[in-house]
C-alpha positions as CSV (number, residue, x, y, z in Angstrom):
1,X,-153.0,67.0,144.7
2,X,-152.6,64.3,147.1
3,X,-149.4,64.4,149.1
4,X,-148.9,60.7,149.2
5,X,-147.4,60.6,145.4
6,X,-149.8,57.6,144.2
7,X,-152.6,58.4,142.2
8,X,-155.6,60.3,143.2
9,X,-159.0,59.3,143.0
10,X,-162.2,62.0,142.7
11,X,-165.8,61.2,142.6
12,X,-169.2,63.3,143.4
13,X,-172.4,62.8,144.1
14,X,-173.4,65.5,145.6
15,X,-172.3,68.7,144.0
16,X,-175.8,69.7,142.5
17,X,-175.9,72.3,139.9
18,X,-178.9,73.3,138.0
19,X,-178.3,72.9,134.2
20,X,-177.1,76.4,132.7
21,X,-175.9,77.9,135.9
22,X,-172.6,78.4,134.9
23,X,-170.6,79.8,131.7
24,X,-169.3,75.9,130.6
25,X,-165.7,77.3,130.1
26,X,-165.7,78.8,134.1
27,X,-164.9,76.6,136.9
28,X,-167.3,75.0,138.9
29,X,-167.5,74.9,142.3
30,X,-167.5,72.1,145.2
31,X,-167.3,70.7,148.4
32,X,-164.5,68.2,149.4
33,X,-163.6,66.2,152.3
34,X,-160.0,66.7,154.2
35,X,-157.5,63.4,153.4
36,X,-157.9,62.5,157.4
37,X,-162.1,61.8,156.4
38,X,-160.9,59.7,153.2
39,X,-158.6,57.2,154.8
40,X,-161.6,54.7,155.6
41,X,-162.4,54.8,151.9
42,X,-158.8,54.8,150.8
43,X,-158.6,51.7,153.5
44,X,-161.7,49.9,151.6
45,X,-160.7,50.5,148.4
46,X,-156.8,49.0,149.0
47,X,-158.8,45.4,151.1
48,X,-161.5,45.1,147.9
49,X,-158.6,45.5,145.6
50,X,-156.6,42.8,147.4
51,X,-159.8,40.4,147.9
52,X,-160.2,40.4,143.8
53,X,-156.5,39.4,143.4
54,X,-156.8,36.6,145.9
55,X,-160.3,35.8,144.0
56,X,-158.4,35.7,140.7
57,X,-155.6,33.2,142.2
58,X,-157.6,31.4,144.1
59,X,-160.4,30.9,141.5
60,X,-158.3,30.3,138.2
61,X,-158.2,26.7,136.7
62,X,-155.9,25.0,134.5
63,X,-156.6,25.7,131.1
64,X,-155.2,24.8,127.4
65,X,-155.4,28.5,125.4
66,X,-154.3,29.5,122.3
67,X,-152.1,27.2,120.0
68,X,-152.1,24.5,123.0
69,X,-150.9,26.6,125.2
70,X,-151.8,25.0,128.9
71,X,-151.7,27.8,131.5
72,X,-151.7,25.9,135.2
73,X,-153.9,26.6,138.3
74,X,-152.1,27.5,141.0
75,X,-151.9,24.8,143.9
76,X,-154.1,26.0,146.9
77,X,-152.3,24.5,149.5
78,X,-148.7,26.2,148.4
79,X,-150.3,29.9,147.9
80,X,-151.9,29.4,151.8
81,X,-148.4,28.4,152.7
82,X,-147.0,31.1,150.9
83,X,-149.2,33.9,152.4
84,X,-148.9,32.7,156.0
85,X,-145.2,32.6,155.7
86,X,-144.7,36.1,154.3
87,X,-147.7,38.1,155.3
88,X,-147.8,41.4,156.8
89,X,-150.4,42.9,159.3
């Protein structure tokens, strides 16, 4: 449980278990780290998540799609404008 409400993410490396050493219906144990040590990686995660949205904006180029269907780039110089107008630090 994390007590911020937004989802929870879990990962392990280094829990090593040798195969068989536990019944596989019995709960395994493991070491975690306290929230406090995890807001570095919670801080990475929410910048590389941001960086691939700008990517996808900034990258995307007009394009005619399915039954003609023209999708439009968005204008670089209005989305600059846009940010520096409303961002937040």
């Amino acid at each position: 449980h994390n007590s911020s409400g937004d989802i929870f993410l879990a990962f392990a490396t280094g829990n090593e278990l040798p195969f068989g050493a536990t019944a596989p219906d019995q709960p395994l144990p493991v070491q975690m780290l306290p929230n406090q040590q995890m807001d570095a990686l919670f801080h990475a995660t929410a910048e590389a998540t941001a960086e691939a949205i700008w990517n996808t904006l900034c990258g995307a180029e007009t394009m005619v799609g399915f039954q003609g269907r023209t999708v439009y780039a968005l204008p670089q110089d209005e989305l600059v404008a846009l940010w520096q107008r409303y961002q937040t630090r």
